[in-house]
PDB file with SEQRES, HELIX, SHEET and CRYST1 records, atoms N, CA, C and O in Angstrom:
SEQRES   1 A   53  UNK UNK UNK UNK UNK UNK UNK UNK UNK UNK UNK UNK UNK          
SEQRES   2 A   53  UNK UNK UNK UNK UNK UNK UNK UNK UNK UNK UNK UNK UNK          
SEQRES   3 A   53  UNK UNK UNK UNK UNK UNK UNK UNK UNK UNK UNK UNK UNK          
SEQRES   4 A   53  UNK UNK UNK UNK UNK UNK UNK UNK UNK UNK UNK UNK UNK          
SEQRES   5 A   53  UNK                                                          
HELIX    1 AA1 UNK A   15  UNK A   21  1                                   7    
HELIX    2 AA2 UNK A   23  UNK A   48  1                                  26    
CRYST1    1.000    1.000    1.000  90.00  90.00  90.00 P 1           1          
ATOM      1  N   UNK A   1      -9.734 -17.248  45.477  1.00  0.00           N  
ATOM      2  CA  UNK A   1     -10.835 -17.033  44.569  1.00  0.00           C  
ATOM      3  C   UNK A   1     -10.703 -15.684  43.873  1.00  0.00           C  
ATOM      4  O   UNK A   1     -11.587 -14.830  43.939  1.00  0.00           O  
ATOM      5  N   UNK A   2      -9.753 -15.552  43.316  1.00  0.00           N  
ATOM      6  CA  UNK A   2      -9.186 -13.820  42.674  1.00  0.00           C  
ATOM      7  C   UNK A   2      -9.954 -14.326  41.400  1.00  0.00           C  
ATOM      8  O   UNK A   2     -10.177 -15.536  41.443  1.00  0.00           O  
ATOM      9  N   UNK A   3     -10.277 -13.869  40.602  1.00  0.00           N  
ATOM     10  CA  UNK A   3     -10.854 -14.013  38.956  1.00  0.00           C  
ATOM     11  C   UNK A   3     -10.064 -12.589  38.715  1.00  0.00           C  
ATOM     12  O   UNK A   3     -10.210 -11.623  39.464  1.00  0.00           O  
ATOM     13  N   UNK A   4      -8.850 -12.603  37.085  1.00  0.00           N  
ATOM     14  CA  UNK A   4      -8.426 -11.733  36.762  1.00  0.00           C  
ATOM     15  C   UNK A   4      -9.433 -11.336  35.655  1.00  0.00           C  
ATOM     16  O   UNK A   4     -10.083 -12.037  34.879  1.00  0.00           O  
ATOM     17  N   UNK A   5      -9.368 -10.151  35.802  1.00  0.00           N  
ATOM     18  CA  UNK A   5     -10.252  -9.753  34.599  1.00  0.00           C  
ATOM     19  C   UNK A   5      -9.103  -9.101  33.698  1.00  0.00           C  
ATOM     20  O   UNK A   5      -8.086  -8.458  33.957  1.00  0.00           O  
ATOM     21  N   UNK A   6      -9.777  -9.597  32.412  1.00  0.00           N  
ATOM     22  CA  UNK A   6      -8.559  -9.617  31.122  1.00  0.00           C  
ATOM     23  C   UNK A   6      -9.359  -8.356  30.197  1.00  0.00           C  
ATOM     24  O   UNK A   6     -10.417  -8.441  29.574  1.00  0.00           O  
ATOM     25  N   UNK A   7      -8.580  -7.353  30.336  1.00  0.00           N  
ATOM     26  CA  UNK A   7      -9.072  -6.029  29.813  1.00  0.00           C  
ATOM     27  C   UNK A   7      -8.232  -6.531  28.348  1.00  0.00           C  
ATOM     28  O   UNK A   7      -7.080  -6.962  28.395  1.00  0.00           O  
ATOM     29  N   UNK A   8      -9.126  -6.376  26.878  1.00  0.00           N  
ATOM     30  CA  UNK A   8      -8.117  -6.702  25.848  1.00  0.00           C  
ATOM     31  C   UNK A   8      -7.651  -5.388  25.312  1.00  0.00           C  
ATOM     32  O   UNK A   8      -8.553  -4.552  25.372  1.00  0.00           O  
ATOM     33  N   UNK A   9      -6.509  -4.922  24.795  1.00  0.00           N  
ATOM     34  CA  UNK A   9      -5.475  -4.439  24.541  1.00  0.00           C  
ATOM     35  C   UNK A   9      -6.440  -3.584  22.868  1.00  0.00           C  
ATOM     36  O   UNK A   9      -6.863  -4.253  21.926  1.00  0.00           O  
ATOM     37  N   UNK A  10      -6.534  -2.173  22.970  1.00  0.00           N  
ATOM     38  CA  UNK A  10      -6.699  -1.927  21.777  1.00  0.00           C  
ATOM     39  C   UNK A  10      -5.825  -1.984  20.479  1.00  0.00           C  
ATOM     40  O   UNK A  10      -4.599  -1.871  20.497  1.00  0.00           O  
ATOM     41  N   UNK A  11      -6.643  -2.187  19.251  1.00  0.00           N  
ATOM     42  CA  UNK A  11      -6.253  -3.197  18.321  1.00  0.00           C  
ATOM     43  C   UNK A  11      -5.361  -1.821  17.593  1.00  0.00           C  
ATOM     44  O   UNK A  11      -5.935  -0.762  17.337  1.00  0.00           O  
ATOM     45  N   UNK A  12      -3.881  -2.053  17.322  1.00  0.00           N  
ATOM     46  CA  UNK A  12      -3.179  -0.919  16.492  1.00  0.00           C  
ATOM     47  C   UNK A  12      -3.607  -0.649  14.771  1.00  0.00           C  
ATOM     48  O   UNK A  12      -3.560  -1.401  13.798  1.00  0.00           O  
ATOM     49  N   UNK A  13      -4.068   0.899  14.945  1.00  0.00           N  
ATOM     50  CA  UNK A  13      -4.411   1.188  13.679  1.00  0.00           C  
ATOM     51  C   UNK A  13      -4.006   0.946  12.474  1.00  0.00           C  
ATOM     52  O   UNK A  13      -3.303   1.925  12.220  1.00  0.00           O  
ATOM     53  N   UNK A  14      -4.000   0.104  11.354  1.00  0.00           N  
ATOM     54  CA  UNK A  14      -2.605  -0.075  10.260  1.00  0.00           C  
ATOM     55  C   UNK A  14      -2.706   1.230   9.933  1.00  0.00           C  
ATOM     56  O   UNK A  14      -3.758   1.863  10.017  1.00  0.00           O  
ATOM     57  N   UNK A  15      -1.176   1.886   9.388  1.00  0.00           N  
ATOM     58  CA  UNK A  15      -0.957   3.112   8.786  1.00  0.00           C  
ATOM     59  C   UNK A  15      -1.275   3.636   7.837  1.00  0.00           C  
ATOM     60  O   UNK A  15      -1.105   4.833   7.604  1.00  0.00           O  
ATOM     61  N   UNK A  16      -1.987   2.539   6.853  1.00  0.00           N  
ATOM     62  CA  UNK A  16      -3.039   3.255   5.553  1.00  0.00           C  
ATOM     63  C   UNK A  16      -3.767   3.978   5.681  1.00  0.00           C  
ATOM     64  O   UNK A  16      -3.939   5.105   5.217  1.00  0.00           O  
ATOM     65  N   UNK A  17      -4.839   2.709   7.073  1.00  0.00           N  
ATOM     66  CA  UNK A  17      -6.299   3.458   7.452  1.00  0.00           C  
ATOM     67  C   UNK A  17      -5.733   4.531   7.707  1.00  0.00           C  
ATOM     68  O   UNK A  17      -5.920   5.398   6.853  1.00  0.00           O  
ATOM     69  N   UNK A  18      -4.688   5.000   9.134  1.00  0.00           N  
ATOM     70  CA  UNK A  18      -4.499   6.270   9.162  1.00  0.00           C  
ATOM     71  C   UNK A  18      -4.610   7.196   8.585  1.00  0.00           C  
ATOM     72  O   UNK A  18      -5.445   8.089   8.729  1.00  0.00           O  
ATOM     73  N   UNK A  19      -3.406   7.063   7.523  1.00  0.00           N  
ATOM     74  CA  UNK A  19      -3.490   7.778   6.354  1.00  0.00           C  
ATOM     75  C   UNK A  19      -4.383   8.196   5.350  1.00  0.00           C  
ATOM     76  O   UNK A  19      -4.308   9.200   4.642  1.00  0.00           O  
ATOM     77  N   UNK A  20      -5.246   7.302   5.370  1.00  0.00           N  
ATOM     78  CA  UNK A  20      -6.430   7.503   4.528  1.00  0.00           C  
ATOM     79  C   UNK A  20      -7.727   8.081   5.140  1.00  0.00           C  
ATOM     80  O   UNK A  20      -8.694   8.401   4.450  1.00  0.00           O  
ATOM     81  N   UNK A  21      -7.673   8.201   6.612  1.00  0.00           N  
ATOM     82  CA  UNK A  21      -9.025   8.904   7.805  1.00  0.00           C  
ATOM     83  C   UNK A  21      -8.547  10.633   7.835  1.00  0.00           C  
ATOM     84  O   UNK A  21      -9.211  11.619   8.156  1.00  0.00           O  
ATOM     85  N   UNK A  22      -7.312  10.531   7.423  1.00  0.00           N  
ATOM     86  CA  UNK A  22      -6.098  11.932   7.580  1.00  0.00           C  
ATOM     87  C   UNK A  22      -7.263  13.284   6.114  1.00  0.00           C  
ATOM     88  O   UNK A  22      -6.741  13.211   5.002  1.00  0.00           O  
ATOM     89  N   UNK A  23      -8.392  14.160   6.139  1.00  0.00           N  
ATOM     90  CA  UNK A  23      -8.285  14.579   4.884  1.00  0.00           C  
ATOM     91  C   UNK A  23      -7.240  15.758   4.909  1.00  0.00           C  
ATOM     92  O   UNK A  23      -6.448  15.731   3.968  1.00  0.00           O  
ATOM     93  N   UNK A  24      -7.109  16.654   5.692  1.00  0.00           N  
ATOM     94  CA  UNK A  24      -5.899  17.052   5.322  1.00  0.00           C  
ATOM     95  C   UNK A  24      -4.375  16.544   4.583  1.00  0.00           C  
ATOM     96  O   UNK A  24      -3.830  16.972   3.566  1.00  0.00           O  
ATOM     97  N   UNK A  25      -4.114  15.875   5.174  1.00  0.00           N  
ATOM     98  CA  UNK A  25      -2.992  14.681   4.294  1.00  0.00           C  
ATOM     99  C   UNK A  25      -3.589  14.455   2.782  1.00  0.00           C  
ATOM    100  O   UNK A  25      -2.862  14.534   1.791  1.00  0.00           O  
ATOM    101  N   UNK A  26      -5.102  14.143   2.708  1.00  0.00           N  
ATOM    102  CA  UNK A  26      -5.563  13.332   1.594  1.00  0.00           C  
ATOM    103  C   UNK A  26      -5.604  15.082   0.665  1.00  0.00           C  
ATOM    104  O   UNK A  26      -4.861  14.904  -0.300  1.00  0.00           O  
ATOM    105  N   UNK A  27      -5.978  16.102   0.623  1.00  0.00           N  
ATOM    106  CA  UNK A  27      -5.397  17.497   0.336  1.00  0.00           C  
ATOM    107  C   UNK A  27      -4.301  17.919   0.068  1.00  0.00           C  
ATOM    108  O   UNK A  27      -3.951  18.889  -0.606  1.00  0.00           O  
ATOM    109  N   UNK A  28      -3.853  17.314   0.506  1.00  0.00           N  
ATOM    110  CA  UNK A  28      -1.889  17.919   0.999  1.00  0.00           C  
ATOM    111  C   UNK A  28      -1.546  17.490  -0.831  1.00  0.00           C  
ATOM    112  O   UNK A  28      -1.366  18.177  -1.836  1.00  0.00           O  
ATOM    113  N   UNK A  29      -1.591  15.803  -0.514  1.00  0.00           N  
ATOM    114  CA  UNK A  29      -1.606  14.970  -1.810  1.00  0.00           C  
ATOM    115  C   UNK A  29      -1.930  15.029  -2.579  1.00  0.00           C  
ATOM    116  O   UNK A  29      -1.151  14.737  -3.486  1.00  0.00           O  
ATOM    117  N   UNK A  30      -3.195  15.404  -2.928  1.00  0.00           N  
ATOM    118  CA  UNK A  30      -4.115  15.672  -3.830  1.00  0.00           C  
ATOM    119  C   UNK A  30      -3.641  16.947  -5.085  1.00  0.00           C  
ATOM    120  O   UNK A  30      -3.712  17.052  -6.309  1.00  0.00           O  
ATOM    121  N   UNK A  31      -3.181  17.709  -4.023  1.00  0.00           N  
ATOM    122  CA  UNK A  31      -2.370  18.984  -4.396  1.00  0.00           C  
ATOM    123  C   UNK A  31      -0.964  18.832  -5.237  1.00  0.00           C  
ATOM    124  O   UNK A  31      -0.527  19.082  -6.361  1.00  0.00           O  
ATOM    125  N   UNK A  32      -0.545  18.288  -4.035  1.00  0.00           N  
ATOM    126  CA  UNK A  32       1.381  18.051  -4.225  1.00  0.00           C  
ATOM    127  C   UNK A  32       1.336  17.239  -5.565  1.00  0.00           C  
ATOM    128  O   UNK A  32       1.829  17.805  -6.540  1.00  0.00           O  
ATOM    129  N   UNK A  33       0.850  16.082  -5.728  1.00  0.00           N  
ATOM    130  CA  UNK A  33       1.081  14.900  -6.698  1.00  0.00           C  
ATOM    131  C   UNK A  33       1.203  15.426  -8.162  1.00  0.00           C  
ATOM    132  O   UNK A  33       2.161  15.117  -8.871  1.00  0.00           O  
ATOM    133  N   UNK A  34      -0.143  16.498  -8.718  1.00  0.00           N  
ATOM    134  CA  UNK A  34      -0.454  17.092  -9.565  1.00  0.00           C  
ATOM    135  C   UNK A  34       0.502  18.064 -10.019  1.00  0.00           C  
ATOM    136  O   UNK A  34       0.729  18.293 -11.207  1.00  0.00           O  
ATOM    137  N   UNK A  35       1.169  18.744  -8.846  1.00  0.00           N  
ATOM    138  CA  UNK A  35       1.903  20.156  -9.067  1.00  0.00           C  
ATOM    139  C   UNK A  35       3.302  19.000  -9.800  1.00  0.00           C  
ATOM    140  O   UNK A  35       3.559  18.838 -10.993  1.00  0.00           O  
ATOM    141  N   UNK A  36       3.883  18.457  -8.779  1.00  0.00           N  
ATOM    142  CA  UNK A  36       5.008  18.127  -9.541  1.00  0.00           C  
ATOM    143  C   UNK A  36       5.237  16.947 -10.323  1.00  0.00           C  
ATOM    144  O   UNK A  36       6.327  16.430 -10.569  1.00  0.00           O  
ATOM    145  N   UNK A  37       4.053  16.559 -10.702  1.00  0.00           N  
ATOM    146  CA  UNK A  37       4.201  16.144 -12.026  1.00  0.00           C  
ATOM    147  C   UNK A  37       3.772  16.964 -13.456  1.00  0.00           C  
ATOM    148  O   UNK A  37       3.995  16.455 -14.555  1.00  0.00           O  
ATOM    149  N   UNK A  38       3.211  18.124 -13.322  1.00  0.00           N  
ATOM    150  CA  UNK A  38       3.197  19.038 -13.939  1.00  0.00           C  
ATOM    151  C   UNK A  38       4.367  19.761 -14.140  1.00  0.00           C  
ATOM    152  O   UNK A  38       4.587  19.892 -15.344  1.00  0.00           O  
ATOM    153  N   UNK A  39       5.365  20.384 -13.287  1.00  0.00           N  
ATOM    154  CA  UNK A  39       6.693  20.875 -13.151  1.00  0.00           C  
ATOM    155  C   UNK A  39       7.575  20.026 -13.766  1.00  0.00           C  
ATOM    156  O   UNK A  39       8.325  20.553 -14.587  1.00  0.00           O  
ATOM    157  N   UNK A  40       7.702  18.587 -13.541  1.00  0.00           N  
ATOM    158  CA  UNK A  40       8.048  17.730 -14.234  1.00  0.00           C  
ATOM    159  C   UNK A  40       8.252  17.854 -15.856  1.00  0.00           C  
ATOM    160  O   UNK A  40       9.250  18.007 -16.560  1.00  0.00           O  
ATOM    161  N   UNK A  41       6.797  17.713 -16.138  1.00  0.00           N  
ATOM    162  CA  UNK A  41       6.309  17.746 -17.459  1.00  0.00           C  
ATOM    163  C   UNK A  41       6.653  19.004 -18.085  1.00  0.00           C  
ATOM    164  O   UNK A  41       6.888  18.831 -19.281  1.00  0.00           O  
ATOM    165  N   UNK A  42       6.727  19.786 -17.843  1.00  0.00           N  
ATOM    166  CA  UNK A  42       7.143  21.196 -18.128  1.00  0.00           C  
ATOM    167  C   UNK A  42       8.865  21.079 -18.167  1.00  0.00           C  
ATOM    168  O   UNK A  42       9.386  21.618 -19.143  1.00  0.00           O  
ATOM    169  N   UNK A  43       9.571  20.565 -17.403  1.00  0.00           N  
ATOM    170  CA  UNK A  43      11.135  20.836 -17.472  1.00  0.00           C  
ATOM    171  C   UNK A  43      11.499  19.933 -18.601  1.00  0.00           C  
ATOM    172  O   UNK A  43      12.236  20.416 -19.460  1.00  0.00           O  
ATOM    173  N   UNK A  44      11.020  18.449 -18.769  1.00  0.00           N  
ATOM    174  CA  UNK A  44      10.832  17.791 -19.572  1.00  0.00           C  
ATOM    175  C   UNK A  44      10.533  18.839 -21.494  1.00  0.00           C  
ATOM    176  O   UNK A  44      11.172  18.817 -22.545  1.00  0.00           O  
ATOM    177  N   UNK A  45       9.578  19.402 -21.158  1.00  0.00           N  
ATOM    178  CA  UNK A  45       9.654  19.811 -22.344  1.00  0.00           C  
ATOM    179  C   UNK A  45      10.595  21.173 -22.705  1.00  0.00           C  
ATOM    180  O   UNK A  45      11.167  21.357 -23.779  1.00  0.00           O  
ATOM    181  N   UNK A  46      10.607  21.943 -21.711  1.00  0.00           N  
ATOM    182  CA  UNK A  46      11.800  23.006 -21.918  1.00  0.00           C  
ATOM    183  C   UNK A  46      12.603  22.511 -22.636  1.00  0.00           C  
ATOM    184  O   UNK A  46      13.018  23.095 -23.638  1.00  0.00           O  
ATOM    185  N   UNK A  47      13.218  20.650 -22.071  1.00  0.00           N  
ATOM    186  CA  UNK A  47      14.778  20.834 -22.547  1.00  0.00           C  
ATOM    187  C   UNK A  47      14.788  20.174 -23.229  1.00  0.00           C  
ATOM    188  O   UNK A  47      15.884  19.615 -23.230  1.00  0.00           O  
ATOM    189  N   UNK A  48      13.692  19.541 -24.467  1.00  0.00           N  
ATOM    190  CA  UNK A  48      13.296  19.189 -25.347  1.00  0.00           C  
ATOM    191  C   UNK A  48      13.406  19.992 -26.651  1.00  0.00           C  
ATOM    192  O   UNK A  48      13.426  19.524 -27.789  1.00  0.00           O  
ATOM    193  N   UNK A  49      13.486  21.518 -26.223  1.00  0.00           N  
ATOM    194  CA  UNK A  49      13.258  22.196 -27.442  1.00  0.00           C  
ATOM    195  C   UNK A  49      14.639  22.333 -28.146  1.00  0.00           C  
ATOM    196  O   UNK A  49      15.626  22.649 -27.481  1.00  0.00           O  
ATOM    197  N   UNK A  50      14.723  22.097 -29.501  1.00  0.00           N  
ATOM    198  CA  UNK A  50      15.922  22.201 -30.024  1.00  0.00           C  
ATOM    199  C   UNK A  50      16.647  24.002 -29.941  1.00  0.00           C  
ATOM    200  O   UNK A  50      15.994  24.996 -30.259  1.00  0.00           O  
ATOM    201  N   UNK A  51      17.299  24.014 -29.717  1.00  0.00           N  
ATOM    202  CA  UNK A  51      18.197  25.348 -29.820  1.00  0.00           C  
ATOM    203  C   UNK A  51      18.243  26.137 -31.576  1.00  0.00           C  
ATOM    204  O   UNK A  51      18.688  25.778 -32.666  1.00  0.00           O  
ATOM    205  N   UNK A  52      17.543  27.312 -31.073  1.00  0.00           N  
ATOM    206  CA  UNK A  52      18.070  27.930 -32.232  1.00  0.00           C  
ATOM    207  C   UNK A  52      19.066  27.946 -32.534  1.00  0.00           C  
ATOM    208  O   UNK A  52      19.865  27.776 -31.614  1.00  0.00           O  
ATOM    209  N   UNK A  53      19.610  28.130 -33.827  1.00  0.00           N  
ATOM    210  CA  UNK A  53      20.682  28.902 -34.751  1.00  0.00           C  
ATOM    211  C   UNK A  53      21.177  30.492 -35.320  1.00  0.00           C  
ATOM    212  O   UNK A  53      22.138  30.604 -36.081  1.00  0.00           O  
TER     213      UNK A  53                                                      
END                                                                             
């Protein structure tokens, strides 16, 4: 007369939610994304400019 008791297994976080409960991370990003697509945009136009004569 044993009855197993069935403890259920916690459910694994998907890595979005993670990522998305993270605000530091969501900062980090927030930051980073802006800067180098700005740096980007900037080298982009540097080597855009025609060369003097």
């Amino acid at each position: 007369m044993t009855e197993e008791i069935h403890i259920p297994k916690p459910e694994r976080i998907p890595f979005f939610q993670r990522m998305l409960d993270n605000p530091f991370l969501l900062l980090f990003i927030g930051v980073a994304m802006p800067t180098v697509f700005y740096v980007l945009w900037g080298v982009m136009e540097v080597a855009t400019i025609p060369i003097a004569k």
